[in-house]
Structure formats: C-alpha cells, structure tokens
C-alpha positions in Angstrom: 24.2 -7.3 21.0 21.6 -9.8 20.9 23.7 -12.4 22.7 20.6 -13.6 24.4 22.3 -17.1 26.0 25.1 -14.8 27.3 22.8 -12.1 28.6 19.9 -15.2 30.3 23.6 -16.8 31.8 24.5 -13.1 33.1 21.1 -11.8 34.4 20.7 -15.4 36.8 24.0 -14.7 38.2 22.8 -11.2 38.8 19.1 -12.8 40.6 21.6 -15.3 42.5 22.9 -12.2 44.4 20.1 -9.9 43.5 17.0 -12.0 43.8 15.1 -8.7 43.9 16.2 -7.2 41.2 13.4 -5.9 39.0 15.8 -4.7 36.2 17.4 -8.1 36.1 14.0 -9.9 35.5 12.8 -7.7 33.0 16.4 -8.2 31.0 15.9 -12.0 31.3 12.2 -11.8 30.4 13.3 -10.0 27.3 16.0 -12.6 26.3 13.6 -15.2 26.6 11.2 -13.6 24.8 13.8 -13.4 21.6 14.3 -17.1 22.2 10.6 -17.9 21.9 10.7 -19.5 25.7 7.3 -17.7 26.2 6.7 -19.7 29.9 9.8 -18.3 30.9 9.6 -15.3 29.6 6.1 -14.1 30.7 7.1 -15.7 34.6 10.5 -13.0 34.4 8.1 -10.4 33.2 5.2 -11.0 35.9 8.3 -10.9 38.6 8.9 -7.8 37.4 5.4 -6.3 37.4 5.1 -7.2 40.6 8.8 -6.3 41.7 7.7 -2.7 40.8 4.5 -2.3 41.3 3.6 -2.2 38.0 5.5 -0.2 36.6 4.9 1.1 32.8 8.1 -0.4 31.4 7.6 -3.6 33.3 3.7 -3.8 32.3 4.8 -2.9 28.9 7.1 -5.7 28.4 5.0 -8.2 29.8 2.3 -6.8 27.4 4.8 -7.2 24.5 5.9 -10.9 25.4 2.0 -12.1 25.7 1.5 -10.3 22.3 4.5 -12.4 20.9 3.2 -15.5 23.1 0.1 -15.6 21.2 -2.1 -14.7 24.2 -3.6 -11.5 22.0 -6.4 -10.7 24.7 -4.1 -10.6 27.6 -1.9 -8.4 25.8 -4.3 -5.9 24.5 -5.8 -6.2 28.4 -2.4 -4.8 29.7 -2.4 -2.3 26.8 -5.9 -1.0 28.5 -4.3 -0.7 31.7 -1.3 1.3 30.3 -3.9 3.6 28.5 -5.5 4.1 31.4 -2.8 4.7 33.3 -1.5 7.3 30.8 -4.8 9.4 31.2 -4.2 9.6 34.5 -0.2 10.1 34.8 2.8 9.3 32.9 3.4 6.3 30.8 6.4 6.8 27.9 4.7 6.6 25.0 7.3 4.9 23.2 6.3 1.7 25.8 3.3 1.9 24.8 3.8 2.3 20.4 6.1 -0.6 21.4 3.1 -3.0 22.7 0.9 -2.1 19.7 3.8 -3.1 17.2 4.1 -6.2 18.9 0.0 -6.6 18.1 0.6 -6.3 15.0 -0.8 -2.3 14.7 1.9 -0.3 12.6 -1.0 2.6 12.4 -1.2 3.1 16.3 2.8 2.1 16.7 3.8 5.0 14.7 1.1 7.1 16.2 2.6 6.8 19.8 6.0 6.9 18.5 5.0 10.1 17.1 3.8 11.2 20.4 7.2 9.7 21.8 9.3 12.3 20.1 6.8 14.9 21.2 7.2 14.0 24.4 11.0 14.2 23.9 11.1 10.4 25.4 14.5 9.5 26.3 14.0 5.9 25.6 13.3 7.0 22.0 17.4 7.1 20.6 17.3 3.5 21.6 15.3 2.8 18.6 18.1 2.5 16.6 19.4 -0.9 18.3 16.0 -1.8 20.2 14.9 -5.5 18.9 11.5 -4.4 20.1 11.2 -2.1 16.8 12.8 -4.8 14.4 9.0 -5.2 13.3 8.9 -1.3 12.4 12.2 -1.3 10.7 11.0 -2.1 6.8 8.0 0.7 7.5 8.9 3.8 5.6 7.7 5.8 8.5 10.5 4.2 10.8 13.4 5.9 8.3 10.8 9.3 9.2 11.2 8.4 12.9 14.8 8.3 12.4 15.4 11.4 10.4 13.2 13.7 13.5 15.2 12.2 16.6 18.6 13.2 13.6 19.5 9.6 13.9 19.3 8.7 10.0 22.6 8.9 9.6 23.4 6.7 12.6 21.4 4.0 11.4 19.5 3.7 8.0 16.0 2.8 8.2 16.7 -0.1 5.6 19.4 -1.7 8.1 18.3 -4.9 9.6 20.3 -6.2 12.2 21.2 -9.8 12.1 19.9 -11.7 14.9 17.8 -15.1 15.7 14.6 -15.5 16.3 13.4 -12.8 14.5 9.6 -12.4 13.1 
C-alpha cells in the first residue's frame, strides 16, 4: 500500500518482540529505502543478510538499496555474488532482474525476468504491486511480462501507482 511510515512504525514493534526477525528487517529496510533514508535502510538490510545467512532475497535487497544509495560498485559486487551463487544453486531470478533494474539495466532486467517466468518464480505475480518494478512499468516489455504471467488484465502495463518517493 505503500504506507511506508505505517509499515517502519509496525515492523519496530514487530523487532521489539522479535528482535531476530529476518523478515521484519528486510520489510523495514525496504520502507526506508522508499523514503530515501539510505543509512537506515542499508543497516536493516545488512541485519538481514546476516540474520539469514545470506540469503538471495536478503542479498538482493540489500543489492537494490546500495544501487538506489548511490554506492553502484557495492551493488553490482552483491549482484556478482548472486550470480555466482545462481551457478552453483538456486537464486529466483526475478531477485536478481530486480537488482539490475535498480542499476539502471532495463536489457538484463527483462532478461532475468524472462528467465523468472521460465522458471515459473512464484514471486513473479507480485510484479503487479511490487514498488521494486515501478522503474520497469513505462517499458513496453513490462505490459509483455504482464500479458505471459495472464496478469494484463489485472493491471495495465501503463498503470503507475501513486506513491512518494518515486524515481
């Protein structure tokens, strides 16, 4: 809903009774991140990386908030390491489209999200509301994303949704 005060209020009375909470630090990062509190933001999503070991969704996040930082080396560094990783096991390659949309790289985004709906990913339907693909939205390749998943009449491709803080 993009409520990001409401959900930053909610997630540190989750971490106030769930200090370990990996899920609750990610969501927190991620409402920082839309609020362009970077230091607070990237600190949520290291807590995370570390809550889980590095997980792909965590290391993807954090990779995505550095992008949208600034800090364009670090990010493409954690890209590496979820490429790697991916070689090796399995990273959802919707994660990783994600991180090279917030570099900037539409080509490479739509590649993995191409390889996202091969791999049937089921974070792929969330597409539709994820604020992590407003930057894909005015692509015509998004509305093609939308009509393979059978989702463009859910949401059409040319349907921004209001929020702040947006790039």
């Amino acid at each position: 809903m993009r409520q990001y005060d409401r959900a930053i209020e909610s997630e540190l009375r989750c971490l106030q009774r769930q200090p370990k909470s990996f899920f609750a630090h990610l969501i927190l990062g991620w409402a920082y991140e839309r609020k362009e509190e970077f230091p607070e933001a990237l600190s949520e999503l290291r807590v995370s990386v570390q809550l889980t070991d590095k997980a792909p969704v965590a290391l993807s996040a954090y990779g995505e908030a550095l992008a949208e930082s600034g800090d364009r080396r670090a990010a493409e560094s954690v890209l590496a390491e979820l490429l790697d990783r991916a070689a090796t096991g399995y990273v959802s390659a919707y994660d990783i489209g994600l991180v090279y949309a917030a570099l900037g790289d539409k080509a490479r985004a739509f590649e993995w999200l191409d390889k996202a709906l091969a791999e049937r990913s089921s974070f792929l339907p969330y597409i539709t509301w994820d604020r992590r693909a407003d930057r894909l939205r005015s692509d015509p390749r998004f509305a093609v994303v939308l009509r393979r998943l059978g989702l463009d009449r859910v949401l059409p491709a040319s349907a921004h949704l209001s929020h702040a803080g947006s790039h």
